[in-house]
Legacy VTK file of the C-alpha trace (Angstrom):
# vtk DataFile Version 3.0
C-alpha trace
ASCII
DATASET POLYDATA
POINTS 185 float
25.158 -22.545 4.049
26.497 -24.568 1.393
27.621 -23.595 -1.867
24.909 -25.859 -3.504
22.210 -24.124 -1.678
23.205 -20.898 -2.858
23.267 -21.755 -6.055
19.981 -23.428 -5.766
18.570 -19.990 -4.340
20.253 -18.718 -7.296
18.744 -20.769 -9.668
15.077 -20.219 -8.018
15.654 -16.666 -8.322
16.551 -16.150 -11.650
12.897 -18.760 -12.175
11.412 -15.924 -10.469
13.151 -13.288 -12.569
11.901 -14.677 -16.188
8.310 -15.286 -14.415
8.058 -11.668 -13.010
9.532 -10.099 -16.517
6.428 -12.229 -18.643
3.944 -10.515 -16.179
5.606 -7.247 -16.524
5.534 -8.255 -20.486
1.487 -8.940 -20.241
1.193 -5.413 -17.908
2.543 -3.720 -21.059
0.205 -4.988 -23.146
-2.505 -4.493 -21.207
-1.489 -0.618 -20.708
-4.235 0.679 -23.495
-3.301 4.332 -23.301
0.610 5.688 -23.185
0.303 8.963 -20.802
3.345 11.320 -20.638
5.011 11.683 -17.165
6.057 9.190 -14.480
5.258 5.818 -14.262
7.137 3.849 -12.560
6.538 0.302 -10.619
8.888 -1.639 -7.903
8.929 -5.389 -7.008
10.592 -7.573 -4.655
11.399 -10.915 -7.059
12.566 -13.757 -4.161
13.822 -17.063 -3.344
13.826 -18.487 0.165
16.095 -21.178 2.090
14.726 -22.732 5.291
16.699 -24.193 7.695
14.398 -27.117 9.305
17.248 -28.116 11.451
17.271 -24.779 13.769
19.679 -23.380 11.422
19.703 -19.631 10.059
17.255 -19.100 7.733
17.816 -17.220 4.086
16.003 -14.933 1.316
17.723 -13.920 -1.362
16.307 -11.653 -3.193
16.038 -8.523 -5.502
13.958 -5.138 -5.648
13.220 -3.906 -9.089
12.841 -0.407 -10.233
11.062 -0.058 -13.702
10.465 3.028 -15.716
7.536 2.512 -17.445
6.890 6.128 -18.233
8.017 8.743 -20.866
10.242 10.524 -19.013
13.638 10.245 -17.090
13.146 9.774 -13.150
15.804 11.830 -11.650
17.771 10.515 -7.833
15.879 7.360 -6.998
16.013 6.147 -3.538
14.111 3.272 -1.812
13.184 2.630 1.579
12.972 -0.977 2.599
11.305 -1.710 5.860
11.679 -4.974 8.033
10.031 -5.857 11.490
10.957 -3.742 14.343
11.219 -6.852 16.552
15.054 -7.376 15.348
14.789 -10.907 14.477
15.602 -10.272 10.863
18.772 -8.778 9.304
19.210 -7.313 5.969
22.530 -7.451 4.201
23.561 -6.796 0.774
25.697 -4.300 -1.300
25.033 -1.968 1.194
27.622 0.658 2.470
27.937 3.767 4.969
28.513 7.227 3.207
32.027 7.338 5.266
32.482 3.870 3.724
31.482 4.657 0.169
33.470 3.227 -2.504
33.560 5.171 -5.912
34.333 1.881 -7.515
31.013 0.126 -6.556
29.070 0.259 -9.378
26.112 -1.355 -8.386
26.607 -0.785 -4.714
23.520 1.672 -2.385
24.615 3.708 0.006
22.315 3.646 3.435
21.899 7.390 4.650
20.013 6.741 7.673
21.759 5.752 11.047
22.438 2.449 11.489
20.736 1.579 14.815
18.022 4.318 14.074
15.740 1.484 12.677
14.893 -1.025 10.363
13.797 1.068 8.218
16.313 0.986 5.459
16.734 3.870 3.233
18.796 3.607 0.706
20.166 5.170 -2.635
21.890 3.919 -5.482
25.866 4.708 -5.512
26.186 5.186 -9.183
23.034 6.077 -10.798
20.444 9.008 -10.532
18.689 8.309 -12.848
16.038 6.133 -14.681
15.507 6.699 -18.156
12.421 5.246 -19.613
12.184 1.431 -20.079
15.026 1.108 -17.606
15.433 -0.849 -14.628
17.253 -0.469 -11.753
17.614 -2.649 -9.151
19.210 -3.581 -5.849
19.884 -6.874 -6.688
21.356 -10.299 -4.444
20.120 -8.802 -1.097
19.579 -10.979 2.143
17.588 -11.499 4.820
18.274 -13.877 7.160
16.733 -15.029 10.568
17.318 -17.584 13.149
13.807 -18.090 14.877
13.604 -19.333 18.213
9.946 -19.118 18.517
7.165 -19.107 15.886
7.452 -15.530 13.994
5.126 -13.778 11.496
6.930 -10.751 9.570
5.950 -8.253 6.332
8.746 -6.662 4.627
7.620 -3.659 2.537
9.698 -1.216 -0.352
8.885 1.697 -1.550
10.257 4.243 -4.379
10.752 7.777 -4.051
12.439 10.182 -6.379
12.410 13.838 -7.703
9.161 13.024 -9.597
7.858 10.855 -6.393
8.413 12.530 -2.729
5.293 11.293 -1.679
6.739 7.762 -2.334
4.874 4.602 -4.443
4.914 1.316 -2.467
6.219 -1.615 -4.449
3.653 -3.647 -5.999
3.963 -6.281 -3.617
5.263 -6.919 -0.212
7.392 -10.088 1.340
5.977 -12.163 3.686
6.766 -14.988 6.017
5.802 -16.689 8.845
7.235 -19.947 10.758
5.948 -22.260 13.606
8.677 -24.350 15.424
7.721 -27.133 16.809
6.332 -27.234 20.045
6.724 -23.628 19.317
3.515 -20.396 20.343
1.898 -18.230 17.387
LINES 1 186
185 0 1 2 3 4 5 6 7 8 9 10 11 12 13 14 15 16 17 18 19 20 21 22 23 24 25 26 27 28 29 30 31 32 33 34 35 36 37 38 39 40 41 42 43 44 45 46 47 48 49 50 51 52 53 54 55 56 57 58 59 60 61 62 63 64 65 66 67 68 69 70 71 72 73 74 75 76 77 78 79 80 81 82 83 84 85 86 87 88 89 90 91 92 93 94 95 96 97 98 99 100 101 102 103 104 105 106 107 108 109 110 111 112 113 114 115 116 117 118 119 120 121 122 123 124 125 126 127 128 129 130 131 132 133 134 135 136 137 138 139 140 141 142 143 144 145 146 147 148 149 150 151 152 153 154 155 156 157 158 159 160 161 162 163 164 165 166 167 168 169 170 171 172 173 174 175 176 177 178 179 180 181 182 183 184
């Protein structure tokens, strides 16, 4: 992939970013009565690349944490789940807890076996927690996929903490879908 097209995705993305922050803006707003406790909301915020040449495919994206309550939320972890078929990969500033380095600021550690699933579950290297009117996010992750028939695929998130064990699902969900050509649903 080209150094253009990343910056493209780039440049989508952060489109995506501003967009997503004035709805979050208008959600505010909208919120008529402040309640103490948690309240908290997730997002995937995405831009994708497709190949139409056969070539890999490529999402770029970020997941969004937001403290919207009046209170701190205390060791945040996310799970992020993609299609058990295997077709898609997710990579980002991901690293095993033998791996971990201190130094990562903004890296999440994934504490569930590698080959278990794909079911990602992950937690945040360097911060646990979420004071109110913070964000925190796992940010410039990929998925990529090389198709080599028509595919269909949901990826989900959701947000667990101290507060949370029970787990909120992100407010929405990623989706895509593909037909080659010539290619079966």
């Amino acid at each position: 992939m080209s150094d253009h097209s990343v910056k493209r995705l780039k440049n989508q993305l952060d489109l995506v970013e501003k967009q997503t922050d004035e709805l979050i803006g208008i959600l505010k707003e909208k919120k008529q009565v402040q309640t103490k406790g948690v309240q908290l909301i997730s997002y995937f915020s995405y831009s994708v690349n497709i190949m139409y040449d056969g070539g890999e495919h490529l999402l770029l994206g970020n997941f969004t944490i937001q403290n919207l309550g009046s209170e701190d939320i205390t060791n945040p972890y996310i799970c992020i789940k993609l299609p058990e078929n295997g077709l898609f990969q997710l990579n980002g500033k991901i690293v095993n807890p033998e791996h971990k380095n201190k130094a990562q600021v903004d890296g999440w550690e994934r504490f569930t076996e590698e080959g278990e699933s794909q079911d990602y579950w992950l937690r945040p290297i360097k911060h646990q927690r979420i004071t109110p009117e913070e964000n925190l996010v796992f940010s410039n992750f990929q998925i990529k996929w090389q198709p080599e028939a028509s595919y269909q695929a949901a990826v989900l998130a959701y947000v667990y903490s101290d507060q949370t064990p029970k787990g909120i699902p992100a407010l929405n969900s990623i989706n895509i879908s593909g037909q080659l050509k010539g290619g079966s649903s």
